[in-house]
C-alpha positions as CSV (number, residue, x, y, z in Angstrom):
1,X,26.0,-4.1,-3.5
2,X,25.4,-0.8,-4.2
3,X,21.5,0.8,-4.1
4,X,22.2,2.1,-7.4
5,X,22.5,-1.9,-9.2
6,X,18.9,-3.0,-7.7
7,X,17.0,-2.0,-10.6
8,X,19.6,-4.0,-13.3
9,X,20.0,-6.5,-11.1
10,X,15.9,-6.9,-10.8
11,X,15.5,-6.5,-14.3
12,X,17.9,-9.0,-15.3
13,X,15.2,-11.4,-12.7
14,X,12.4,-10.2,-14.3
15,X,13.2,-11.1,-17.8
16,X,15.5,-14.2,-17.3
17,X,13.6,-15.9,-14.6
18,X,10.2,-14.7,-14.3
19,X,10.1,-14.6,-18.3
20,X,8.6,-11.2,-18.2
21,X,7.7,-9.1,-21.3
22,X,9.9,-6.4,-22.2
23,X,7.7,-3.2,-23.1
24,X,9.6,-0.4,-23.9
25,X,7.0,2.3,-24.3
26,X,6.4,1.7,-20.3
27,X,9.8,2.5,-19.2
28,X,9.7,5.7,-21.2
29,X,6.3,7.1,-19.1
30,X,8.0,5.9,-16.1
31,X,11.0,7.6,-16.3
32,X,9.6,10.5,-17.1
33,X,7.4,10.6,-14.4
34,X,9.6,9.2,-11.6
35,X,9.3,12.3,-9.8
36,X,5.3,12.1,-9.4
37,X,5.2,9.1,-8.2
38,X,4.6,7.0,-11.3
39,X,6.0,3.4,-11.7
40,X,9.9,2.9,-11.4
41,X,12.2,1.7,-14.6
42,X,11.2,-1.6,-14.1
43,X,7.7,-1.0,-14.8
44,X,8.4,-1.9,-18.4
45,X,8.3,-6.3,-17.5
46,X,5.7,-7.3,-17.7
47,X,4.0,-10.7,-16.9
48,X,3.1,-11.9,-20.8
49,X,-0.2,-13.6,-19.1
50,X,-1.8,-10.5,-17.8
51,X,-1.0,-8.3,-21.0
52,X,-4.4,-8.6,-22.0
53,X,-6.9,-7.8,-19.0
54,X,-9.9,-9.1,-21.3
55,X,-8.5,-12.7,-20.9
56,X,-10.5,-15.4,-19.1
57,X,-8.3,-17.3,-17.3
58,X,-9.7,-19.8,-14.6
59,X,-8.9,-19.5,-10.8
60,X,-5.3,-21.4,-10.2
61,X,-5.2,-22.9,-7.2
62,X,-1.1,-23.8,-6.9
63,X,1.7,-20.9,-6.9
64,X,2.5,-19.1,-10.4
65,X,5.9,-18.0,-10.0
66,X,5.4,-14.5,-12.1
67,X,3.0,-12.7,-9.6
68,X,4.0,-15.1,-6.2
69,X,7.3,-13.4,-6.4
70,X,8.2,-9.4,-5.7
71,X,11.5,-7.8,-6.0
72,X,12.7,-4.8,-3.6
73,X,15.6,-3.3,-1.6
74,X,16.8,-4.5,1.9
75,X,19.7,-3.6,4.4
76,X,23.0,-4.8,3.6
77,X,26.2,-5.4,6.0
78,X,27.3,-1.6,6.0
79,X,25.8,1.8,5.7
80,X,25.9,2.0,1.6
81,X,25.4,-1.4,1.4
82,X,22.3,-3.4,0.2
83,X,20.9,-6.5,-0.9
84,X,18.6,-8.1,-2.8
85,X,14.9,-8.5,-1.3
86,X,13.2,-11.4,-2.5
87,X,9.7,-11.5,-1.6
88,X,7.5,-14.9,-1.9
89,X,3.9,-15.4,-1.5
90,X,3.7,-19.2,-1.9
91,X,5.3,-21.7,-0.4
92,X,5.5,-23.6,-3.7
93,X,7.3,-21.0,-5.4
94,X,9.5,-20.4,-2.4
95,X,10.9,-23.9,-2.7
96,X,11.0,-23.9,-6.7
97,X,14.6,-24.0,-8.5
98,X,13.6,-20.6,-9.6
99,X,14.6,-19.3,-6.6
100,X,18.0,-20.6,-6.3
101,X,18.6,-19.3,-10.2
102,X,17.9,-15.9,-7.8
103,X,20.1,-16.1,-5.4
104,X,23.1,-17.5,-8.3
105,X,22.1,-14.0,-10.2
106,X,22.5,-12.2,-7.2
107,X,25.5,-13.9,-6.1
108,X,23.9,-14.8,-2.7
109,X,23.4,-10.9,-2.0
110,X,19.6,-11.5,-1.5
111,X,17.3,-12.2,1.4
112,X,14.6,-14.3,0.2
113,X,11.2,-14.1,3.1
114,X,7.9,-15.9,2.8
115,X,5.7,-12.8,3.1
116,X,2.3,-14.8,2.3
117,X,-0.9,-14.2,0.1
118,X,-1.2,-10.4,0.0
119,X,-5.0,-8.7,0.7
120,X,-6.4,-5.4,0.8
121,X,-7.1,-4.4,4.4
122,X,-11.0,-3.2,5.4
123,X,-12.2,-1.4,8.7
124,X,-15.8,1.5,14.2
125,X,-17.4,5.0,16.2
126,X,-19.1,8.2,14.8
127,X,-16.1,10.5,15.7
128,X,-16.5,14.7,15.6
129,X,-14.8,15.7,15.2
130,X,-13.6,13.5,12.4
131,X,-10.1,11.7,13.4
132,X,-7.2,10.2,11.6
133,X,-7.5,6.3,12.1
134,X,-11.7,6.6,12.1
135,X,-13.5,3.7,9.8
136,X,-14.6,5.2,6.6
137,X,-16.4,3.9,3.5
138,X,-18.8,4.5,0.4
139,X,-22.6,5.0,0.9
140,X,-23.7,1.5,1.4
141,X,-20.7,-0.3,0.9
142,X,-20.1,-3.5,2.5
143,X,-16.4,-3.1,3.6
144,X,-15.1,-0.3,5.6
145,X,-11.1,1.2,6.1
146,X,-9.7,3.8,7.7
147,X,-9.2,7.7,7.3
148,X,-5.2,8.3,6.6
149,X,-5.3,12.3,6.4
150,X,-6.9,15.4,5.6
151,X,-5.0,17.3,2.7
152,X,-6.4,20.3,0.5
153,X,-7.2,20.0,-3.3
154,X,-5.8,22.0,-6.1
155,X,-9.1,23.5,-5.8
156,X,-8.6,24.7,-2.4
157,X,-11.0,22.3,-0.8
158,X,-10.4,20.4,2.3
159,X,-10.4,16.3,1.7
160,X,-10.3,13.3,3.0
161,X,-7.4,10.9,1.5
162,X,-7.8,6.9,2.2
163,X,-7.3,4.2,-0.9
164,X,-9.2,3.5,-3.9
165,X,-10.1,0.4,-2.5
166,X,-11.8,2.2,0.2
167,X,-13.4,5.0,-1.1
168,X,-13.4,3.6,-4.5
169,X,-14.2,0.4,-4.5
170,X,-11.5,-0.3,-6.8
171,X,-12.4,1.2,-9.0
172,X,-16.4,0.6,-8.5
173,X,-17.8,4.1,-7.4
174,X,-18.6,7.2,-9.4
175,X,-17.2,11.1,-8.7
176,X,-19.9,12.3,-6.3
177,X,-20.4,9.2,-4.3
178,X,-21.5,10.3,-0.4
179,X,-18.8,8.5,1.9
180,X,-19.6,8.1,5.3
181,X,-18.2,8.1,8.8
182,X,-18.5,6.2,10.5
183,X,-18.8,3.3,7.6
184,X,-22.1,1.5,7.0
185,X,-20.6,-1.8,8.2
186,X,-20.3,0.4,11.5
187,X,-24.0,1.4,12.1
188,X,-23.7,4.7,9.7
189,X,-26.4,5.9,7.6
190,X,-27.1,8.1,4.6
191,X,-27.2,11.4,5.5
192,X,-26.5,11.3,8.6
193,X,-23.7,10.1,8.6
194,X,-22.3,11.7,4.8
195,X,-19.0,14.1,5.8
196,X,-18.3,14.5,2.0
197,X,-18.3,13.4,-1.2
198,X,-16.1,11.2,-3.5
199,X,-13.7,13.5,-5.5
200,X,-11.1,11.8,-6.9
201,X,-9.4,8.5,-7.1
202,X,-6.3,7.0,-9.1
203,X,-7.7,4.1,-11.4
204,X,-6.2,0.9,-10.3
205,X,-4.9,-1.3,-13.0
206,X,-4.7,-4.4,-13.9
207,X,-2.9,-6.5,-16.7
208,X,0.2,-6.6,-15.2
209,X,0.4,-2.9,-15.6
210,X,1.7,-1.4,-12.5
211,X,0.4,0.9,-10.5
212,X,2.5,3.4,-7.9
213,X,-0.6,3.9,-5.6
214,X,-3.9,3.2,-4.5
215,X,-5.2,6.0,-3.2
216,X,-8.6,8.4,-3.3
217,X,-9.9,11.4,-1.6
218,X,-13.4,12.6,-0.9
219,X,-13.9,16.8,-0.4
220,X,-14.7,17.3,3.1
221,X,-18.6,19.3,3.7
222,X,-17.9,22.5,5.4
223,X,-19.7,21.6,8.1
224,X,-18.1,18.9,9.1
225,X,-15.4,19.1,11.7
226,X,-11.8,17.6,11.9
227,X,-8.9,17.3,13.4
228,X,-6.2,17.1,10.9
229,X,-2.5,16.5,13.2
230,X,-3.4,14.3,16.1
231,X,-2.6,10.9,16.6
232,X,-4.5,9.0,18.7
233,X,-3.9,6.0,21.0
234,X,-5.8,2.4,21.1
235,X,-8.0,3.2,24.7
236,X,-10.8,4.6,24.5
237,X,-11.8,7.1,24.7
238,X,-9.2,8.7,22.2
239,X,-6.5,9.8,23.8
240,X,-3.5,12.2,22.0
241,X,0.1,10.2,21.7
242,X,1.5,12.4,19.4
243,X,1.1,14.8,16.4
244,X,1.7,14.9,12.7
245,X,4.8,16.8,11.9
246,X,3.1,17.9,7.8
247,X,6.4,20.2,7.6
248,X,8.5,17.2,6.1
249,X,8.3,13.9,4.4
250,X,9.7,11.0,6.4
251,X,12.7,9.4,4.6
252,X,11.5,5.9,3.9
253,X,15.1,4.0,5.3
254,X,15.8,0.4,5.8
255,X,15.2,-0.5,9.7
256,X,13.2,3.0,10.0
257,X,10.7,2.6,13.0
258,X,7.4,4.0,12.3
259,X,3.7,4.2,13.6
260,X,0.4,4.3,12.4
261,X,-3.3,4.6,14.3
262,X,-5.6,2.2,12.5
263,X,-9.2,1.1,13.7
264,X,-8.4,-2.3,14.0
265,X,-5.3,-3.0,15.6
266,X,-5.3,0.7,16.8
267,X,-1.8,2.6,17.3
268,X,1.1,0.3,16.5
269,X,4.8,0.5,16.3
270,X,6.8,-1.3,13.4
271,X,9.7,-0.9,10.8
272,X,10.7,-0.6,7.2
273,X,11.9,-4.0,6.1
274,X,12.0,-3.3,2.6
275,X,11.7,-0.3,-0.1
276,X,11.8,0.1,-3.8
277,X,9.8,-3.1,-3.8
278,X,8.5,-3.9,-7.2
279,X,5.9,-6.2,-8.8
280,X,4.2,-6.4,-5.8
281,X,1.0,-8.3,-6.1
282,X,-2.4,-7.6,-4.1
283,X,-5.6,-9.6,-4.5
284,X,-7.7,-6.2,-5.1
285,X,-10.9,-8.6,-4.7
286,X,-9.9,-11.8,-2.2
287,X,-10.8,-14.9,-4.1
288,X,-10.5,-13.7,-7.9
289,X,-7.4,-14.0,-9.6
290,X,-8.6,-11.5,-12.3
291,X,-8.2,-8.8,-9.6
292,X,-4.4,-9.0,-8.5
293,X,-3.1,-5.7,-9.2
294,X,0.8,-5.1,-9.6
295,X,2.6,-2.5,-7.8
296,X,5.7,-0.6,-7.9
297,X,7.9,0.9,-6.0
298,X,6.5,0.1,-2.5
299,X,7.5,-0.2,1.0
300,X,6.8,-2.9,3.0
301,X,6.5,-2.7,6.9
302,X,6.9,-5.3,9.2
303,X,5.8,-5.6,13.7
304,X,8.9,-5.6,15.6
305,X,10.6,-8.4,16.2
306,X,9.3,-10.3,18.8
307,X,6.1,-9.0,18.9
308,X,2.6,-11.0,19.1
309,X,0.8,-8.0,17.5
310,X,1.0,-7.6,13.8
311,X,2.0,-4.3,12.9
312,X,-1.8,-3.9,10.9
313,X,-4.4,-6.1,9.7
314,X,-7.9,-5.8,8.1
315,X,-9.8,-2.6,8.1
316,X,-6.5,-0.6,8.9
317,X,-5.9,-0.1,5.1
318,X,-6.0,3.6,4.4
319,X,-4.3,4.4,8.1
320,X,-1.1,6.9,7.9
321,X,2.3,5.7,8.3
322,X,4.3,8.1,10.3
323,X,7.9,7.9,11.6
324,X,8.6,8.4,15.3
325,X,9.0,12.1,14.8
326,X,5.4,12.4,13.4
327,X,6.6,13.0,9.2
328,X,4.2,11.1,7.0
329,X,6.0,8.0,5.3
330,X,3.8,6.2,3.4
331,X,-0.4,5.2,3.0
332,X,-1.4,2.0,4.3
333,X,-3.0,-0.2,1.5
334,X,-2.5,-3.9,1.8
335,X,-1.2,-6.5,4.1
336,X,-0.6,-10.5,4.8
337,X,-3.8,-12.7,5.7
338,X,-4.4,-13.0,9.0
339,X,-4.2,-16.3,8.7
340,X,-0.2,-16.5,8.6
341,X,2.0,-16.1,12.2
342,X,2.6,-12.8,13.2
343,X,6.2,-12.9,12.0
344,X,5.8,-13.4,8.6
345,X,3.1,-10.9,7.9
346,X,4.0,-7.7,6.5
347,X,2.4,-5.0,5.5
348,X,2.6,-2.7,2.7
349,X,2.6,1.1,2.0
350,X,2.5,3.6,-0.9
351,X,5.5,6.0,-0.5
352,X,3.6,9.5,0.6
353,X,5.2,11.6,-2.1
354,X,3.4,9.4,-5.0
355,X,0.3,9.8,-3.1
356,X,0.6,13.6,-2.4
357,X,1.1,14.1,-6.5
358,X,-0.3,11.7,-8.1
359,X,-3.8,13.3,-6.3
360,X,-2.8,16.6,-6.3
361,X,-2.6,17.2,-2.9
362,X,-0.6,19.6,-0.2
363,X,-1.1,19.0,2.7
364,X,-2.5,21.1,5.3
C-alpha cells in the first residue's frame, strides 16, 4: 500500500477493533503541530479506559488488547511500497481474534511481531571531559541512564539532553534539580560530582493521551568540560569510532542501519524496523499499570539479524541514535525486557526533530 493510507488505515483499527474513543479536539492540536514534533492525526483515539488519569484501576495481570497492541509503518515488496506494522506486547493478545480482524482490514498487508512488555531503559565512570554515552541521573536518584547529546538553549546556554525519565523522573523532579555524572547508582556524589542543573523537561502524559517524546535537558556549569561530536567505542578506555555529523538530520528509513554508544551494551549497530509507530505503550514505572504512557509517532529499532547482542538494554535509555554517516536519528527511550530472546526485543526511539523542538534546542 501506499505510505500515505497508514494513518486511515490505523485509524479505521483504532476505532473498529481497539474500540478507541474518538476525540476531535486532539486531532486539531496535532495537526497543527505536526511540524514540532507533536502527536500525529491519530492522536485523537483514544483508549476510553485511560480518559480519566484519576481512575483507580487495579493491576491486570492478563493482556488488554487496547494498550498490548501498537500500530506503525514497515517495508513493503517495492520501493513505494509499505505495509501494515502490527506491534504486540502479549502473547494473549497476539493469539486473540482481534488480530486476525487486523490482518482482514488490512487485507493481509500487515506484519504482525511479538515485540514483548515494553520498559524504560536505566544506566558507569566519572568521565572529563563529559562524553556522549556517560551514565547520568538526578541528585540522589536511584536509577541512572545515559547522556544522548549536548545542544544549546534558546537562551544560549550549553545543555545536556537525555529523557524525562532520566533526568526527570518522569515527571518527579523540580527545575533546578543538580544532576550528576557520573549517576549516584555509579559512586557519584553531591557536589562533586553536579555538571549542571535540571532546566527543562517535556511533561509525560498519561490517560491515554499521547506523548511525541520523552525527553529533558539540564544547562551544563561552565566549568564543566565536554566533548560534544565523538563517538566512542565499548573498550576501555574510550576509544573514538566515529563522529557526529550535527549538519543534518538522519532520514529515519525502513531497513536504515544505525548506531548508538550506550553505557550498558556500549557501541552497537542495528536497524529501523519500523516508523510512524503509534500508540506505543511504555511502563514509565515497571510494575504499575497507572504509569503506561502512550506514544506516537515513534521508531522502533531492532539488533541485526542474527545477532546475540541486543541492539540496547537497561541504562542505555537516553543514548543517541546515529546513522552510519554520524546524522542524529532519533533519542533512545524505551526498550523490550531483558527477559525476552534477543530477536524479539526491540527498541524504541523518539524521532530527533520532535526532540530538537519540542525543547527548544539547536544543536551545536
Amino acid at each position: 500500500m501506499r505510505p500515505e493510507s497508514i494513518n486511515d488505515l490505523q485509524a479505521t483499527i483504532f476505532k473498529d477493533v481497539l474500540g478507541f474513543e474518538d476525540l476531535p479536539f486532539l486531532s486539531k492540536s496535532s495537526a497543527a503541530n505536526i511540524d514540532v514534533g507533536l502527536p500525529s492525526p491519530v492522536a485523537r483515539y483514544v483508549d476510553p479506559i485511560l480518559i480519566n488519569p484519576m481512575t483507580v484501576r487495579e493491576p491486570q495481570t492478563a493482556g488488554r488488547l487496547q494498550q498490548d497492541v501498537a500500530l506503525g509503518m514497515a517495508a513493503g515488496t517495492g520501493r513505494d511500497d509499505v505495509r501494515l506494522a502490527v506491534l504486540v506486547q502479549t502473547h494473549e493478545v497476539l493469539e486473540s481474534d482481534a488480530v486476525e480482524r487486523i490482518r482482514r482490514i488490512s487485507k493481509n498487508e500487515c506484519d504482525v511481531v511479538f515485540i514483548g512488555p515494553q520498559e524504560p531503559l536505566w544506566t558507569k565512570m566519572r568521565q572529563r571531559p563529559m562524553k556522549m554515552g556517560a551514565s547520568i541521573a538526578p541528585a540522589p536518584y536511584e536509577k541512572r541512564g545515559t547522556i544522548g547529546f549536548f545542544a544549546r538553549n534558546q537562551a544560549g546556554r550549553v545543555v545536556v539532553v537525555s529523557n524525562n525519565h532520566v533526568l526527570a523522573g518522569v515527571n518527579r523532579f523540580p527545575i533546578g534539580t543538580h544532576i550528576l555524572q557520573q549517576a549516584s547508582r555509579d559512586g557519584g556524589s553531591d557536589p562533586a560530582d553536579a555538571v549542571g542543573t535540571l532546566s527543562n523537561y517535556i511533561p509525560l502524559q498519561f490517560g491515554g493521551i499521547a506523548n511525541a517524546v520523552d525527553a529533558a535537558c539540564a544547562e551544563v556549569d561552565e566549568e564543566v568540560q565536554f566533548d560534544h561530536e565523538t563517538i566512542y567505542g565499548t573498550a576501555a578506555p574510550p576509544a573514538r569510532v566515529g563522529s557526529v555529523d550535527f549538519s543534518a538530520i538522519g532520514d529515519a528509513q525502513l531497513d536504515l542501519e544505525v548506531l548508538k554508544t550506550g553505557m550498558t551494551t556500549g557501541h552497537t549497530h542495528g536497524r529501523v524496523r519500523f516508523v510512524n509507530v503509534n500508540n506505543y505503550k511504555v511502563n514509565m514505572v515497571p510494575d504499575s499499570e497507572d504509569y503506561k504512557a502512550r506514544f506516537d509517532g515513534q521508531i522502533l529499532f531492532q539488533a541485526p539479524a542474527g545477532s546475540e547482542a541486543p541492539f540496547s538494554s537497561a541504562g542505555d535509555s537516553g543514548s543517541l541514535i546515529c546513522d552510519v554517516a554520524g546524522r542524529p536519528v532519533a533519542l533512545l527511550f524505551s526498550g523490550t525486557a531483558a527477559t525476552v530472546p534477543v530477536s524479539e526485543r526491540f527498541t524504541g526511539g523518539n524521532p530527533i526533530a520532535s526532540v530538537l523542538s519540542q525543547l527548544g534546542l539547536t544543536f551545536l
